[in-house]
N, C-alpha and C positions, 0 to 999 in steps of 0.2 A: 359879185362873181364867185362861183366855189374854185375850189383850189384842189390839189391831193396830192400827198407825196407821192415818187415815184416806183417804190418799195410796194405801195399799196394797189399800183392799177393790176386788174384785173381783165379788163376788155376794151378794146378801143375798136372803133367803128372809123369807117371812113366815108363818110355823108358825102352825097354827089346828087347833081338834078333828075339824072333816071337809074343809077346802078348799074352802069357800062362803062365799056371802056376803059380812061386811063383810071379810074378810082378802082378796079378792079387790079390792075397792072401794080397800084402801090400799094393796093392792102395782101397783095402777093408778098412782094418786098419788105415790107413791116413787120407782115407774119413770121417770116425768116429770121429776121434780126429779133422779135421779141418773144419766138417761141421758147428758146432758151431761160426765158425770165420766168417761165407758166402768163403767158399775159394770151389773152384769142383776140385775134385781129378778125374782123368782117366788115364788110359795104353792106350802107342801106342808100336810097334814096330819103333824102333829108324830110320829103312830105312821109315817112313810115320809119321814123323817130319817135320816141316818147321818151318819158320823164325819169324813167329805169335804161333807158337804152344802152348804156356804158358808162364806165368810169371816165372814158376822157370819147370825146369826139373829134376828128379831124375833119374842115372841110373848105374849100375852097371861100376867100374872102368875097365874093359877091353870095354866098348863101348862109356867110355869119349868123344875121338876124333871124332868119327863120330856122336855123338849127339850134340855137339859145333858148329862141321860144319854143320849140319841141322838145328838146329837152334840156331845163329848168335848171338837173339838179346835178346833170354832169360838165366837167372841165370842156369846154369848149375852144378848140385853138385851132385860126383860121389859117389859110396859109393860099402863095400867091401862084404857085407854079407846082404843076401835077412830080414834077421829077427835078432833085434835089434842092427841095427848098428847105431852107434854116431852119423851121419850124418840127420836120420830121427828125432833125439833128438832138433838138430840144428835147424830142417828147421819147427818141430813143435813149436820150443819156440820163435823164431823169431818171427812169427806170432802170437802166443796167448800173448808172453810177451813183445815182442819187439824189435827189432833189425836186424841189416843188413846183408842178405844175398849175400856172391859174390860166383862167381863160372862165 
């Protein structure tokens, strides 16, 4: 699995099954908290993912496997619940405070 520090993201995505809805609500809220760092938050649907798609991808734990497999070569971190889940904590404090994200 690749890994990256959090100093180094650049863009995270937030993979959803069609690009609606609540994945749009939290790559709202992301973007807030990570603009400050220079990091670009956006949604795709997870089938319109590829292998450059982002430094880290966020996406709900039932569409892990097929976000991994679309893209290869980015940090992938699943998570369980659309609003305040642990996971967004992680990948916001990596980046503002420091530290390594694998997935």
């Amino acid at each position: 699995m690749p890994s990256i520090e959090g100093k180094d993201v650049k863009s995270v995505v937030v993979a959803c099954e069609a690009g609606m809805g609540s994945s749009v609500l939290l790559t709202t809220q992301l973007a807030k908290q990570l603009k400050p760092h220079g990091v670009a938050v956006t949604h795709s649907p997870v089938n319109r993912l590829t292998d450059d798609t982002a430094d880290v991808v966020l996406c709900h734990q039932g569409l892990l496997n097929r976000a991994r497999q679309a893209a290869p070569n980015s940090v992938v971190i699943p998570f369980q619940m659309f609003m305040g889940d642990p996971a967004f904590t992680k990948v916001t404090a990596a980046i503002s405070s420091g530290g390594t994200l694998d997935g």
